[in-house]
N, C-alpha and C positions, 0 to 999 in steps of 0.2 A: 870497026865492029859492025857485025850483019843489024840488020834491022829486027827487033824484040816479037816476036809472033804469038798472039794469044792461043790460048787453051781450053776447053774445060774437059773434066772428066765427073763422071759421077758414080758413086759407093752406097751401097743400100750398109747401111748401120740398125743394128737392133738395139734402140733407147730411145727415149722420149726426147724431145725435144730439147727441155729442158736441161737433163744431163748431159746431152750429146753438147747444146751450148756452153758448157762450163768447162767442159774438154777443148773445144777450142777459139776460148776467148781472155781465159787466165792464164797465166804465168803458170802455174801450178798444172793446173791442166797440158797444157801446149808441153810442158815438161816429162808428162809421160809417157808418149808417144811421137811428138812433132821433131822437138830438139834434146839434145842431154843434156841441158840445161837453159831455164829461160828466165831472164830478168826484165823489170821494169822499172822507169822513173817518173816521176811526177807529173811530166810533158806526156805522156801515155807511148813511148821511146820503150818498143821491146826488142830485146838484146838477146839474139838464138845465139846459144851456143854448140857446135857438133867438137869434139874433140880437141885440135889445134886452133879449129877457125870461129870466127863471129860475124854475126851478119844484126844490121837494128833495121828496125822497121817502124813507123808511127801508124798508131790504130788512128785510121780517117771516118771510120763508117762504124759501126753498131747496133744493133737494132736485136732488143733483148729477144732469147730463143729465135733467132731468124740469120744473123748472118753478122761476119765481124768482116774487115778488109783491112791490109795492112799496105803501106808503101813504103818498098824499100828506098830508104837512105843512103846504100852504100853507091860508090862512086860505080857508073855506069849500067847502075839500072834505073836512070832517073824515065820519070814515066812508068813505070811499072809497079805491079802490085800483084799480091794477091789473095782472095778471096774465100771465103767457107762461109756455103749457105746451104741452111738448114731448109727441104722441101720435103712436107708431108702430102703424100697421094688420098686424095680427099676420100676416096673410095673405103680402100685398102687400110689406110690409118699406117701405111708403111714409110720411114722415114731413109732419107739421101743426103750424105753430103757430096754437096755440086761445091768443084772446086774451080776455079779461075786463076791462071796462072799463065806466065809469060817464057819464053826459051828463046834464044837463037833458033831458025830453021834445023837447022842440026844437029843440035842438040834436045829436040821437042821428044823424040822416044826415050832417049837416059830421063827428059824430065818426067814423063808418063812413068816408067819404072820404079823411080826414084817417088812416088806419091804412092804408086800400089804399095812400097814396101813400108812407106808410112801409116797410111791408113792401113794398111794391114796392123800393124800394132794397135793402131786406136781398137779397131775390130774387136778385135783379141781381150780388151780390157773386158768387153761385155762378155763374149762368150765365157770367160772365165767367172763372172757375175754369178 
């Protein structure tokens, strides 16, 4: 297997901080736009669900309205994680999610694609607000 290659991208979002946090750091949230469906266990062990597949992840980081980080647990992405953080433009008062994420070399554009078409849904929740 290639070597895992960081990422970031970043998404101007229209909501405050605090809502934009509760979209992605809950189960509930993460559920409306992240995965079709998202559970958790008592160990903080979140279980994305997409269709056929599942993938867990453990919240290692959090830090209220600012940023959640998750590391995946499944077999061959040890070392890796990834990240949603919340960055307000001091100026502006405009708010970004800066995302952090890992891919194979070859795979780094499907995973760019693959986050536009995400957060584009999150997006979507506000504009329809």
């Amino acid at each position: 297997m290639a070597e895992l290659e960081k990422f970031t991208l970043e998404y101007p979002v229209k909501a405050t901080p605090k809502v934009l946090f509760t979209l992605i750091s809950s189960p509930e949230g993460l559920s409306r736009w992240f995965a079709d469906n998202v559970d958790t266990d008592e160990d903080n062990v979140f279980i994305f669900k997409w269709d056929d597949s599942e993938q867990s992840a453990k919240l290692v980081s959090f830090k209220e309205n600012e940023l959640v980080r998750f590391q995946w647990l499944d077999e061959g992405s040890e070392g890796s994680f990834f990240e949603l953080k919340i960055v307000t433009e001091p100026v502006s008062s405009e708010v970004a999610l800066l995302i952090t994420d890992y891919a194979e070399p070859t795979d780094i554009e499907f995973s760019r694609r693959l986050w536009d078409t995400q957060v584009g849904l999150l997006q979507r929740i506000f504009n329809n607000s």
